[in-house]
N, C-alpha and C positions, 0 to 999 in steps of 0.2 A: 373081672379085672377093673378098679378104681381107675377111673377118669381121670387125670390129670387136668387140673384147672388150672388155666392157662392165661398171665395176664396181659392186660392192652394197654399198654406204655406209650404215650404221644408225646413227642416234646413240640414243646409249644413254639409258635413263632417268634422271631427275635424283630424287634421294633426299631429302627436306629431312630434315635433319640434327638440327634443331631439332624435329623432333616426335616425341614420346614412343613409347616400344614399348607397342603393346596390352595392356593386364593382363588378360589370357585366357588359359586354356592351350591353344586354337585356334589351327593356323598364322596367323600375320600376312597379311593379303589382300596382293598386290602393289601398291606404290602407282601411283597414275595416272601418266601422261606427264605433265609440266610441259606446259604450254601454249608457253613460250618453246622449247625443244628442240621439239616438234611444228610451228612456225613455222618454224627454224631449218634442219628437215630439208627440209621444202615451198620455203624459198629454198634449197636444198645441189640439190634433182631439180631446181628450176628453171635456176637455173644450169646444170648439165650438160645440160640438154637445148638450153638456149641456144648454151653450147661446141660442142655436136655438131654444129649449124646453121652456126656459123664467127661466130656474135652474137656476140662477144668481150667488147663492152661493156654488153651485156645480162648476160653471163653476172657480172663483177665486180662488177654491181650486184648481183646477186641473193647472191653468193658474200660482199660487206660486209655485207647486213642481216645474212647467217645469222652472220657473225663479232661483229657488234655486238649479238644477243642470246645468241651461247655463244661467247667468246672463245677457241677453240682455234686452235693453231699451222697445224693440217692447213689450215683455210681462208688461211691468207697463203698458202700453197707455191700450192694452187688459183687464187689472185689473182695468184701471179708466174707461175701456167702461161698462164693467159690474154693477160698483158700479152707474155708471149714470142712466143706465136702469132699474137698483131696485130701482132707488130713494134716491140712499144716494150720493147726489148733495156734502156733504164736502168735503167726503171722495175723491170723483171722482176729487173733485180740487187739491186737496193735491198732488193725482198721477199723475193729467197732468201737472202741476208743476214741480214734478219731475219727468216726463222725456222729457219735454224741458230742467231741471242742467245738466241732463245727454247725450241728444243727442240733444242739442239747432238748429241744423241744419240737424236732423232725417227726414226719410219718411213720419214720420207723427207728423212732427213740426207745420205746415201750421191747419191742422185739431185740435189739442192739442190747437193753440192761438183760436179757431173758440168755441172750447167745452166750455173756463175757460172764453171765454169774456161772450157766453152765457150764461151759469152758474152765471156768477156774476151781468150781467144785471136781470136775472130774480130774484136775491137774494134782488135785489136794488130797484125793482119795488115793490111802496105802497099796504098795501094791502088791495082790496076791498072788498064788501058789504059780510056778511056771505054769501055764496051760497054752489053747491054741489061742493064734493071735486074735484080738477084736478088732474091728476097725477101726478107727482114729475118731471119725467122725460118725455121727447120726446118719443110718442107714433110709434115707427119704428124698422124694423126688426136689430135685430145685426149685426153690420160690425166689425169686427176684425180690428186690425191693418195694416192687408195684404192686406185690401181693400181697407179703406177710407185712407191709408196713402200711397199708391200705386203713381207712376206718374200719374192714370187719376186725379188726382187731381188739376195737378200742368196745367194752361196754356200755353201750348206751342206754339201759335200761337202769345203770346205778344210780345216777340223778333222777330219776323217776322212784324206783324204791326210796331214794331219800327223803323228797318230796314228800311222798305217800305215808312216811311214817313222821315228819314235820305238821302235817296236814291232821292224820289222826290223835297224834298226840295234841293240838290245840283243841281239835273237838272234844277228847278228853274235858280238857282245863272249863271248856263253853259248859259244858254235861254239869262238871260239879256247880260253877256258878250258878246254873238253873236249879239243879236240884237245893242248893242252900240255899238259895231266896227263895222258894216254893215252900221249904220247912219254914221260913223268917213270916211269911205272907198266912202261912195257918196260924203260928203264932200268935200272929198282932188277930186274925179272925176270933181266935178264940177269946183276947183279953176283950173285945170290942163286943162281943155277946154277951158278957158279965157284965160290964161298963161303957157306957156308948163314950168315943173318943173320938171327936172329928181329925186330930192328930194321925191316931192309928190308922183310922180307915183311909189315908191319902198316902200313908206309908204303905198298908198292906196291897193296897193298890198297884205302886211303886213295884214292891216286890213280885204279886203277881205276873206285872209286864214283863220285868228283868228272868223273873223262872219262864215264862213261856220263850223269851226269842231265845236264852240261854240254852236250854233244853233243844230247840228246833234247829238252831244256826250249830248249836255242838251235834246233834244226830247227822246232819249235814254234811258236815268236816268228819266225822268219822269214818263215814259214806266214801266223802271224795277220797278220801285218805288209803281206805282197802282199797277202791279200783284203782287208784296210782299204784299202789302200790304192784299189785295186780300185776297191771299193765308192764312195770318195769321187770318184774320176774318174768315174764312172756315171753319177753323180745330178749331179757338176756343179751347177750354179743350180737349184733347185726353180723348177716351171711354176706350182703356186698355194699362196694362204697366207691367213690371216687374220690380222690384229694387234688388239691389244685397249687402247686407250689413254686414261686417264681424261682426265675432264671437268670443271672447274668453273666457278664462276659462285656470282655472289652467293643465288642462291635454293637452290642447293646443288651435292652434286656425282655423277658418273653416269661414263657409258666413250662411248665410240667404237666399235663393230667395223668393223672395216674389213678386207674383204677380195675377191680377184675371181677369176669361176670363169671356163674355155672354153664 
């Protein structure tokens, strides 16, 4: 039986803004939890343990109070995962919609465009022969926002294969440089044997230098280039991550961390 991975959602402390630094030369004590984020989080546990029961509509109750006392984006994605998983496919487009207006470049931007293409492709497709019902939704355990919008989502090994092939391909360009001034440098050797030319022999000179570090500095870069490149196929998608995303609200402002272990 697969494990359910389970994630660890903090909301961060709320700072008020408006109250003065201590005139002491003693570190600042930490200030308290807000009482509204301590609320906030108490509806975020309820909610997901609601979702994990299949309470769908326990769960967006409990997932709107925590949004009406700390208005963050993460809770709509959490509102449109639940309405997806009861089967009300509108609704769940409507909120992943709105919270790409609201956090177009969020933790869980990437997942949000992944939910509304699929949602709309399956809204698109004909429909066939009477049979028995399917379910509405994707038959899979609930993932909050802290999970599936988390960095293990994001590919972190692409910049690295990119790298890796920017990297080789210069070593390339180093490789032919060496090699055609090594051809230019026998060259001029060869006129300079027939005919002594103090010209030549300070060009083929020249040439020789340019063909060795050419040659050396492009095997180099080719080198670095496979093991980047290497390296970013390796690691592929990261398995865990944490995100850190601020918070506000009228009594002040604080973070999010949000991340999920195995």
């Amino acid at each position: 039986m697969t494990r359910l991975r389970l994630p660890l959602v903090l909301l961060g402390v709320l700072v008020n803004a408006a109250a003065p630094p201590p005139a002491s030369a003693q570190p600042a004590p930490s200030p308290s939890p807000s009482p509204s984020v301590d609320k906030a989080r108490s509806y975020t546990d309820s909610g997901l343990e609601a979702a994990q029961r299949g309470d769908y509509d326990t769960a967006i109750s409990f997932y709107q109070k925590a949004y009406d006392l700390v208005p963050h984006p993460t809770l709509i994605f959490d509102i449109a995962e639940a309405h997806r998983l009861a089967g009300r496919l509108d609704q769940a487009l409507a909120l992943y919609r709105r919270y790409l207006s609201d956090a177009p470049s969020g933790p869980q931007a990437v997942d949000a465009h992944d939910r509304i293409d699929a949602i709309e492709a399956a809204k698109a497709k004909p429909a066939g022969p009477a049979g028995p019902a399917e379910p509405a939704g994707p038959a899979e355990p609930v993932r909050p926002a802290s999970e599936v919008g988390s960095p293990a989502s994001v590919d972190r090994g692409r910049g690295l294969r990119i790298a890796g092939i920017a990297t080789g391909a210069a070593g390339v360009v180093g490789l032919a440089i060496g090699v055609g001034y090594a051809l230019h440098g026998r060259t001029l050797s060869n006129e300079v044997s027939k005919q002594f030319d103090p010209s030549k022999v300070d060009a083929g000179d020249r040439s020789n230098t340019i063909a060795v570090v050419g040659v050396a500095g492009g095997t180099a870069l080719v080198a670095a280039g496979a093991a980047m490149y290497w390296w970013g196929h390796a690691h592929g998608r990261a398995t865990d991550g944490v995100s850190l995303v601020p918070v506000a609200s009228d009594q002040g402002v604080g973070f999010v961390v949000a991340g999920n272990w195995r």
